[in-house]
Gaussian input, Z-matrix of N, CA and C with variables (Angstrom, degrees):
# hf/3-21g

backbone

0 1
 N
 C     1     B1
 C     2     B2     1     A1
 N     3     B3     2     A2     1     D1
 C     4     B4     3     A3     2     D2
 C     5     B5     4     A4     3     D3
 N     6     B6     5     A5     4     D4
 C     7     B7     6     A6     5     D5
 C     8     B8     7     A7     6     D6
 N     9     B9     8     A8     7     D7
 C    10    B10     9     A9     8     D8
 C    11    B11    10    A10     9     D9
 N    12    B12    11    A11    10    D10
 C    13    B13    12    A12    11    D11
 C    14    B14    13    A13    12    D12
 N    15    B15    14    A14    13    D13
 C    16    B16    15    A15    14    D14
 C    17    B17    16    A16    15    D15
 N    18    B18    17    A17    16    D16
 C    19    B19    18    A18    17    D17
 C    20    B20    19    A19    18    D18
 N    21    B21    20    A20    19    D19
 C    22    B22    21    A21    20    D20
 C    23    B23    22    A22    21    D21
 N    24    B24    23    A23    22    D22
 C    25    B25    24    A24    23    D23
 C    26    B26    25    A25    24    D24
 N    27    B27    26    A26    25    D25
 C    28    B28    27    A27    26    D26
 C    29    B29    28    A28    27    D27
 N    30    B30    29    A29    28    D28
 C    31    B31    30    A30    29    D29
 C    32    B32    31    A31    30    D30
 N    33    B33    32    A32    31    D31
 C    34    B34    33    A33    32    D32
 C    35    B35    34    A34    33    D33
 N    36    B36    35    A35    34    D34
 C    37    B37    36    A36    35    D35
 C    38    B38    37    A37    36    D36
 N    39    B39    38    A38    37    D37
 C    40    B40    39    A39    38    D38
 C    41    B41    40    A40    39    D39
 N    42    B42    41    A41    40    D40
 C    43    B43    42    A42    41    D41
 C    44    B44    43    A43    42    D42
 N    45    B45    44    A44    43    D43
 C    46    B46    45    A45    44    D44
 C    47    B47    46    A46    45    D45
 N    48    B48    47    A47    46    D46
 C    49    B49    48    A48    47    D47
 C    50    B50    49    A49    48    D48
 N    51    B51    50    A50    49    D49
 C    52    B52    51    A51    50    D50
 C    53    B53    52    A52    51    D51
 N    54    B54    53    A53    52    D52
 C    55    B55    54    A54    53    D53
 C    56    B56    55    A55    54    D54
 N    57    B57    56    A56    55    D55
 C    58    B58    57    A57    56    D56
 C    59    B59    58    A58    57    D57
 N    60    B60    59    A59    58    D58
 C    61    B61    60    A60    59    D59
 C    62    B62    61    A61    60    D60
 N    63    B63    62    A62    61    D61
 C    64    B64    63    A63    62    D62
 C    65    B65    64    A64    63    D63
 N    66    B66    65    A65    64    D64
 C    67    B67    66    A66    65    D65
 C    68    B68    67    A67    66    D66
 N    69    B69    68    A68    67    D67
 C    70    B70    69    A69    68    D68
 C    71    B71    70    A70    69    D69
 N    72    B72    71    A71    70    D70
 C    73    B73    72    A72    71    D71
 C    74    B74    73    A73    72    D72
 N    75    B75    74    A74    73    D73
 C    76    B76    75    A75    74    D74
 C    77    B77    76    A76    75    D75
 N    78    B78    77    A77    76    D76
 C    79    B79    78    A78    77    D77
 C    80    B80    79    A79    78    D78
 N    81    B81    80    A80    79    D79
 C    82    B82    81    A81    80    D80
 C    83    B83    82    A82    81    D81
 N    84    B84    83    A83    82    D82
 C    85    B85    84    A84    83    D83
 C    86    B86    85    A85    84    D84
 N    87    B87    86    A86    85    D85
 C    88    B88    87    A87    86    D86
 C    89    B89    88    A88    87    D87
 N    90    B90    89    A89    88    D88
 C    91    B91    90    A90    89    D89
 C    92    B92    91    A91    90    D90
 N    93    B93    92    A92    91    D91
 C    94    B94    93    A93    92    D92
 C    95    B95    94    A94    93    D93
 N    96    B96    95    A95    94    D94
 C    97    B97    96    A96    95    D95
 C    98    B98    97    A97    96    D96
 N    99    B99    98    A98    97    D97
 C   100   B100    99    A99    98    D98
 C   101   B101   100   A100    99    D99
 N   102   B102   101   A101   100   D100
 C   103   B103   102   A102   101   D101
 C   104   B104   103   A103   102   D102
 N   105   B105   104   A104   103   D103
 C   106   B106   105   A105   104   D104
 C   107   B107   106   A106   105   D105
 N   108   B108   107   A107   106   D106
 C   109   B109   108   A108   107   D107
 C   110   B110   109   A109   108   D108
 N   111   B111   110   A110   109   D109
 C   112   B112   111   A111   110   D110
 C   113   B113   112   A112   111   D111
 N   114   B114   113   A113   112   D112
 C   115   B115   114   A114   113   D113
 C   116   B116   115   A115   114   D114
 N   117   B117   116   A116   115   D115
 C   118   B118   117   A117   116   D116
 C   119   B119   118   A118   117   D117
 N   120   B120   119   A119   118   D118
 C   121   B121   120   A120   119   D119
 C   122   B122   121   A121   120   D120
 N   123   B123   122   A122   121   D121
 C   124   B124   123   A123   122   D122
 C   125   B125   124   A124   123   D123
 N   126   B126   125   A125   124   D124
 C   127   B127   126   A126   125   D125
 C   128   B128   127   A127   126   D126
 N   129   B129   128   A128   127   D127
 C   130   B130   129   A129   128   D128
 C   131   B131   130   A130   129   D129
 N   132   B132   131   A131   130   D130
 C   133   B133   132   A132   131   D131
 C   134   B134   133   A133   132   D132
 N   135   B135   134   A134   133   D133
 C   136   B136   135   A135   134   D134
 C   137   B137   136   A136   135   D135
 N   138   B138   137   A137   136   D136
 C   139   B139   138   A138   137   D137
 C   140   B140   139   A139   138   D138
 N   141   B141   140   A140   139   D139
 C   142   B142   141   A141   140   D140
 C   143   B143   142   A142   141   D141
 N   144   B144   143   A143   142   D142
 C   145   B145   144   A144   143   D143
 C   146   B146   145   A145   144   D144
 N   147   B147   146   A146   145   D145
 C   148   B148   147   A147   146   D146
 C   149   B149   148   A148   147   D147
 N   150   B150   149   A149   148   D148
 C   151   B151   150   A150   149   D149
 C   152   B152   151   A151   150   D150
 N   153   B153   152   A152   151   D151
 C   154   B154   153   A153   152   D152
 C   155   B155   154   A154   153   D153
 N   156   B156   155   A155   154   D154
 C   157   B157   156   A156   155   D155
 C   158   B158   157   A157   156   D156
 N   159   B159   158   A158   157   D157
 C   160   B160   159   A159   158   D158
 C   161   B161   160   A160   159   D159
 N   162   B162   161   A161   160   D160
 C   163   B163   162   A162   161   D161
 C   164   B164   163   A163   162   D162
 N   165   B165   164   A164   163   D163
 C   166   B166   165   A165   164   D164
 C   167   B167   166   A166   165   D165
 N   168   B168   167   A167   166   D166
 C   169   B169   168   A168   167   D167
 C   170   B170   169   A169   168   D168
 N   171   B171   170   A170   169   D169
 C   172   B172   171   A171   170   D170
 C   173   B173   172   A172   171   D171
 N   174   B174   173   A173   172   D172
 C   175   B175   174   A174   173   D173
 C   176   B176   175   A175   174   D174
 N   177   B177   176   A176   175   D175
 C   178   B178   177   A177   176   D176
 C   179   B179   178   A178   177   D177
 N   180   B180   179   A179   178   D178
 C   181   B181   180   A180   179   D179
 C   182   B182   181   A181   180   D180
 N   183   B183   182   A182   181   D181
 C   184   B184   183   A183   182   D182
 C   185   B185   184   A184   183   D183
 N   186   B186   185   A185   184   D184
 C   187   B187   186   A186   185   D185
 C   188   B188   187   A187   186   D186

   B1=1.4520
   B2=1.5315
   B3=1.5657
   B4=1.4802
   B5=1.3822
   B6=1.4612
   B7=1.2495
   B8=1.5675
   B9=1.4192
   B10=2.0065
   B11=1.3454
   B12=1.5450
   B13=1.4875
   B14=1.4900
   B15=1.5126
   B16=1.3100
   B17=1.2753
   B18=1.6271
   B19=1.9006
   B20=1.5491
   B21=1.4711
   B22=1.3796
   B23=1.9552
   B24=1.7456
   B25=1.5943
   B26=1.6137
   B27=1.4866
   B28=1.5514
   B29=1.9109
   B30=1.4732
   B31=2.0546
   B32=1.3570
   B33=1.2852
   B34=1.8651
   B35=1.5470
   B36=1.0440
   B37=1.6666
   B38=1.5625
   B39=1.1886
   B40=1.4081
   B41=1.7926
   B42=1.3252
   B43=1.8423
   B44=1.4098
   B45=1.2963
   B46=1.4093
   B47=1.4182
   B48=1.2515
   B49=1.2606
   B50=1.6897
   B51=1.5581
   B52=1.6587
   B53=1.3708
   B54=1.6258
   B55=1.9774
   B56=2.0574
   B57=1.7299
   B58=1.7207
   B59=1.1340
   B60=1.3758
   B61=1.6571
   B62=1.7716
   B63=1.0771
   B64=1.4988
   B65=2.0292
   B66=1.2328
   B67=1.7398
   B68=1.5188
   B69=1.2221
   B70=1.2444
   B71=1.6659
   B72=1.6989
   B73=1.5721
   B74=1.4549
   B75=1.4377
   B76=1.5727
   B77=1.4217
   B78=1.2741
   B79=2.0654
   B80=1.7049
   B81=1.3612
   B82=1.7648
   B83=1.8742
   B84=0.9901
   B85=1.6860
   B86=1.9827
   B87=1.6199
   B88=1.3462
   B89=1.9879
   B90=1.0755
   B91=1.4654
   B92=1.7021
   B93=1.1596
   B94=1.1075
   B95=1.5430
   B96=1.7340
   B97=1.2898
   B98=1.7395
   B99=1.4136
   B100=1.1531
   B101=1.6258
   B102=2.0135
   B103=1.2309
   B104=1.4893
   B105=0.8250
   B106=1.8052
   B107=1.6333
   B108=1.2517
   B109=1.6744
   B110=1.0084
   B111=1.8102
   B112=1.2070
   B113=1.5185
   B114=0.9973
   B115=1.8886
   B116=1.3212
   B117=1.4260
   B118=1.3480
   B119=1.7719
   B120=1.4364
   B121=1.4086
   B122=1.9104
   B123=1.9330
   B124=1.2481
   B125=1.3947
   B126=1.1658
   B127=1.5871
   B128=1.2517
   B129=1.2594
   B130=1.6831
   B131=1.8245
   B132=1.4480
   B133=1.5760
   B134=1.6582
   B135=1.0369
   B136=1.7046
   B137=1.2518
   B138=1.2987
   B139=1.0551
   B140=1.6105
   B141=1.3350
   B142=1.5738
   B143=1.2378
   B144=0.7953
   B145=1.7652
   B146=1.0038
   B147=1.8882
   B148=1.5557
   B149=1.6857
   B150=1.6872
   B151=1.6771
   B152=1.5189
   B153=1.1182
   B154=1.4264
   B155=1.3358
   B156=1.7555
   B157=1.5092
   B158=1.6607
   B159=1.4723
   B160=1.7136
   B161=2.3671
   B162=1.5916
   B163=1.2183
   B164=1.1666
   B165=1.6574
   B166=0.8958
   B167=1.5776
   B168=1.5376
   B169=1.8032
   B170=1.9683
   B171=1.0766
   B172=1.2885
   B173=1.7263
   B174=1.0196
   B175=1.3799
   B176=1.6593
   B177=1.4849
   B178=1.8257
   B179=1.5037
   B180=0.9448
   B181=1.5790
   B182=1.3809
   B183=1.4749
   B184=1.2387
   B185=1.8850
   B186=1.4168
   B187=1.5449
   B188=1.8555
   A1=108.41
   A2=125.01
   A3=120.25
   A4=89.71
   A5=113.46
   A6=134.07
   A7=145.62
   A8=75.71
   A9=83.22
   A10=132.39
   A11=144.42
   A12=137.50
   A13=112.80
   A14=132.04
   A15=131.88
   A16=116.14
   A17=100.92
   A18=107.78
   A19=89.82
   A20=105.99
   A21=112.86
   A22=90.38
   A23=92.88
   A24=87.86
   A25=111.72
   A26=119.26
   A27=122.91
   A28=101.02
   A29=72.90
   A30=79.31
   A31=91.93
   A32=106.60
   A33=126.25
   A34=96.54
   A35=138.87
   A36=135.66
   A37=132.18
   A38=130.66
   A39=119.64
   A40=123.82
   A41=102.17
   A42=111.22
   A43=113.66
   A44=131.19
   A45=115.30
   A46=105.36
   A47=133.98
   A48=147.66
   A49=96.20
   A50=119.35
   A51=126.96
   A52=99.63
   A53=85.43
   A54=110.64
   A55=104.15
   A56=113.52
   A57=90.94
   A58=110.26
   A59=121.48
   A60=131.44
   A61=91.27
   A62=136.72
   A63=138.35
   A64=105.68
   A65=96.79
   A66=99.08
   A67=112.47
   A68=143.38
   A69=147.20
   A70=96.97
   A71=105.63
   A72=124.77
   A73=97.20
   A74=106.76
   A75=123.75
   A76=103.22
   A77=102.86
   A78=115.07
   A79=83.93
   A80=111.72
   A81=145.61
   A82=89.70
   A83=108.04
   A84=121.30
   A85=103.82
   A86=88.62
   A87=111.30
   A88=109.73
   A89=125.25
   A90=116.98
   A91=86.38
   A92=148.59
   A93=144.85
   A94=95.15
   A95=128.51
   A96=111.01
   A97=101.90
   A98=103.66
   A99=116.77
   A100=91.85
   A101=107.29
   A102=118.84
   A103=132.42
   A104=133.89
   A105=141.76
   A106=104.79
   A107=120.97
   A108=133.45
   A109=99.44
   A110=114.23
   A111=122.45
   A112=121.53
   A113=100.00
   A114=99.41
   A115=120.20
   A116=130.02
   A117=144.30
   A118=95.27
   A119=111.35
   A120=111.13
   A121=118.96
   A122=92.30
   A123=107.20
   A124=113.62
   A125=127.04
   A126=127.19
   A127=93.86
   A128=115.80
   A129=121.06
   A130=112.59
   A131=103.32
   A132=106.38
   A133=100.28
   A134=132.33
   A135=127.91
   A136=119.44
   A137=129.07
   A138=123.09
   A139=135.71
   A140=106.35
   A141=109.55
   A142=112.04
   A143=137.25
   A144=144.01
   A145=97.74
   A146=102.94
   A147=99.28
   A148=109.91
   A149=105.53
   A150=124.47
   A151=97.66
   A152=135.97
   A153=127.94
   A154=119.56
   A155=106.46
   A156=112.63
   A157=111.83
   A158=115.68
   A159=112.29
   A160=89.52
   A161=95.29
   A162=104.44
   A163=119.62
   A164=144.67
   A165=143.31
   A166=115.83
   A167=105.66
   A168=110.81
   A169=91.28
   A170=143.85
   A171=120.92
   A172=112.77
   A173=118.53
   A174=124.66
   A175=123.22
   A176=101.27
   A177=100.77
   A178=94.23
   A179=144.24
   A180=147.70
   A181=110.88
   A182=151.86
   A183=172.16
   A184=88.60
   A185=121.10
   A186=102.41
   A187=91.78
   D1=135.57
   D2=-178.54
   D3=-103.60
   D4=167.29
   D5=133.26
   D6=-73.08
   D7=111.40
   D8=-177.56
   D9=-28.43
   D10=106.27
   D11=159.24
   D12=-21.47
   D13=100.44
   D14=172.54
   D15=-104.33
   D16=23.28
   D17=-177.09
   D18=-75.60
   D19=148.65
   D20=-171.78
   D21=-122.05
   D22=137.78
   D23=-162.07
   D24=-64.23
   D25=165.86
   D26=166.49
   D27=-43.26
   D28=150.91
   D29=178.37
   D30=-94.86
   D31=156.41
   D32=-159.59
   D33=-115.52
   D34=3.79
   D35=147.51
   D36=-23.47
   D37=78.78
   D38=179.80
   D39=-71.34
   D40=-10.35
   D41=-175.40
   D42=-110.02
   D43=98.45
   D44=-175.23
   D45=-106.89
   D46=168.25
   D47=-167.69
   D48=-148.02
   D49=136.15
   D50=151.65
   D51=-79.68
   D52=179.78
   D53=-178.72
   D54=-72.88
   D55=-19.79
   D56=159.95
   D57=-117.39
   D58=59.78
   D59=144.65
   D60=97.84
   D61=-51.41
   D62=-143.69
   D63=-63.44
   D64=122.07
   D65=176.16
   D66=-42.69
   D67=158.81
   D68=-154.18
   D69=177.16
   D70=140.29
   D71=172.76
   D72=-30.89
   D73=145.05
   D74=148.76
   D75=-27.66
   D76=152.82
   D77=178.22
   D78=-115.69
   D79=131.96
   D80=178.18
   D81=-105.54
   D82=115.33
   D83=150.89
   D84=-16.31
   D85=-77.18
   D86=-177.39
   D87=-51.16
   D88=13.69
   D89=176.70
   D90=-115.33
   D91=13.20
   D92=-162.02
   D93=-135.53
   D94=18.83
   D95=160.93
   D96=69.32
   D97=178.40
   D98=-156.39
   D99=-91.76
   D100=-169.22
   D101=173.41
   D102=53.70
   D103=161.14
   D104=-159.40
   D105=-55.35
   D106=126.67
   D107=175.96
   D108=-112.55
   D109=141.72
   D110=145.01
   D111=-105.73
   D112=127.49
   D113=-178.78
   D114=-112.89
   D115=105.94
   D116=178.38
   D117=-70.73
   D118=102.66
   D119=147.70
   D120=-142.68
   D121=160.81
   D122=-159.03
   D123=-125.55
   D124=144.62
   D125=-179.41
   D126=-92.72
   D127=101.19
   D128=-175.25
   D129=-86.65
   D130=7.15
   D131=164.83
   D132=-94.83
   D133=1.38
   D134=174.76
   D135=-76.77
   D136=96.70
   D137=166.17
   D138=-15.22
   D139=-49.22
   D140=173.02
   D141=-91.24
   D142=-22.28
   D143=155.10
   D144=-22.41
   D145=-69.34
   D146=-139.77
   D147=-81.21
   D148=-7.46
   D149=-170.62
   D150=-92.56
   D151=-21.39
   D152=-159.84
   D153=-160.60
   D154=6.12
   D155=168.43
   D156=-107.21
   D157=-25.41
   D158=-128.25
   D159=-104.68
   D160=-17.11
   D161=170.88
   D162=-94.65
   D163=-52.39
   D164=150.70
   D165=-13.55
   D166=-76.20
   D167=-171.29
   D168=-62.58
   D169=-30.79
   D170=175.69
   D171=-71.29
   D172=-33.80
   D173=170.20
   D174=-60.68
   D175=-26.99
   D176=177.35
   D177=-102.18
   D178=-4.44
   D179=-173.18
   D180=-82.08
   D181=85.76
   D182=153.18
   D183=-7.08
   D184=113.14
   D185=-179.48
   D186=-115.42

């Protein structure tokens, strides 16, 4: 029996944004260290995103 490939592909994002707004390099999987990631992302041109996503995920987010 093998073990399954659980490499999860590069993310295909060309626009990145940090946590105070300013554009920043593409994010690489591999700058995030090894083992299982979770990545909270948002299409911050969506209307409901930005009304009912962008507070919520700041509110469960430990700052």
């Amino acid at each position: 029996m093998t073990t399954p490939d659980l490499t999860a592909p590069e993310l295909r994002v060309p626009y990145w944004i940090d946590a105070k707004g300013q554009e920043r390099p593409p994010l690489k999987l591999k700058d995030l260290g090894t083992g299982y990631k979770v990545i909270f992302c948002f299409k911050s041109t969506c209307p409901a995103v930005i009304r009912e996503g962008f507070q919520p995920c700041e509110n469960s987010w430990p700052h």
